[in-house]
MARKOLLUM-508150 format. One record per residue (C-alpha): x, y, z. Coordinates in steps of 0.1 Angstrom, whole numbers, padded with zeros to 4 digits, always signed. Layout:
XYZ...
***
This chain:
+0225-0061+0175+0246-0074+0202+0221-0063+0226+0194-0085+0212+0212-0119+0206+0226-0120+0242+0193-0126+0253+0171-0128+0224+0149-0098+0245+0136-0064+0231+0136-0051+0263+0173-0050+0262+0170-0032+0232+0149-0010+0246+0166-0006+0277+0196+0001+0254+0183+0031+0236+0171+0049+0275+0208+0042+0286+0222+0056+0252+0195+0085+0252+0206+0096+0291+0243+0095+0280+0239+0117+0251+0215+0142+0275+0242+0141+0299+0269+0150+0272+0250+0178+0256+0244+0195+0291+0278+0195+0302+0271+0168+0334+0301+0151+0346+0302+0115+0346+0324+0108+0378+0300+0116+0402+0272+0099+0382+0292+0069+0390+0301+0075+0424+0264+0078+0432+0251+0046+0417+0278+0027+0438+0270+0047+0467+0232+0052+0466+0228+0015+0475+0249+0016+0504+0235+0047+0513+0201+0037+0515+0208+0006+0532+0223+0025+0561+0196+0052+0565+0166+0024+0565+0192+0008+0599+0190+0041+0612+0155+0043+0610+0152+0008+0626+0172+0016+0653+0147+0047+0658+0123+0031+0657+0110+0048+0627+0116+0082+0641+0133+0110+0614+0141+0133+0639+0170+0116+0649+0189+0128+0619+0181+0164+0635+0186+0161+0672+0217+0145+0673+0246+0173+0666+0275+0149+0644+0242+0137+0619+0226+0176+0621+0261+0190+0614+0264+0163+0584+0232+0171+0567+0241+0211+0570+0273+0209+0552+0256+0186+0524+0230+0209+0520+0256+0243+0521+0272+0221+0491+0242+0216+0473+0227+0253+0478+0259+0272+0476+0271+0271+0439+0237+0278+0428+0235+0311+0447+0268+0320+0441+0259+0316+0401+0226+0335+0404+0242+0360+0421+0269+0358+0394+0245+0364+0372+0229+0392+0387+0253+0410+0391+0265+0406+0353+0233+0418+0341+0230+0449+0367+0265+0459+0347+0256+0458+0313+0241+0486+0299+0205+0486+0283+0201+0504+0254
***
């Protein structure tokens, strides 16, 4: 109710039920809200600077690649991003290689 008499707008209402619908997705699967947060206040800033980076560039991605402080940078992100995944498939592997089939 409070949603619709602040500005007399379904849409709020609306935009209410998406926000409320994500949050109770995010609950049921277990994701944590912290860096949900950190990413919505840093996504902005992020994107700002890559778009300077590709101004200064001159448009050219391979910048990100040839120089060794941004290449070393997008290595680690992506270690942290693919490692917990293989380490949990191979986890899992390895769980159902020891139990016994019957």
């Amino acid at each position: 109710m409070g949603a619709y008499t602040l500005n007399n707008n379904v849409v709020d209402v609306a935009l209410l039920w998406v926000i409320g619908t994500v949050g109770f997705g995010m609950r049921v699967l277990d994701v944590p809200v912290a860096p949900c947060i950190v990413g919505l206040i840093l996504g902005p800033l992020a994107e700002q600077q890559f778009r300077r980076a590709l101004t200064i560039s001159q448009g050219d991605g391979s910048v990100f690649f040839t120089h060794p402080i941004s290449l070393a940078l997008l290595v680690i992100a992506a270690a942290l991003v693919l490692i917990p995944t293989l380490l949990r498939w191979h986890a899992a592997r390895q769980l159902r290689a020891a139990t016994p089939t019957a």
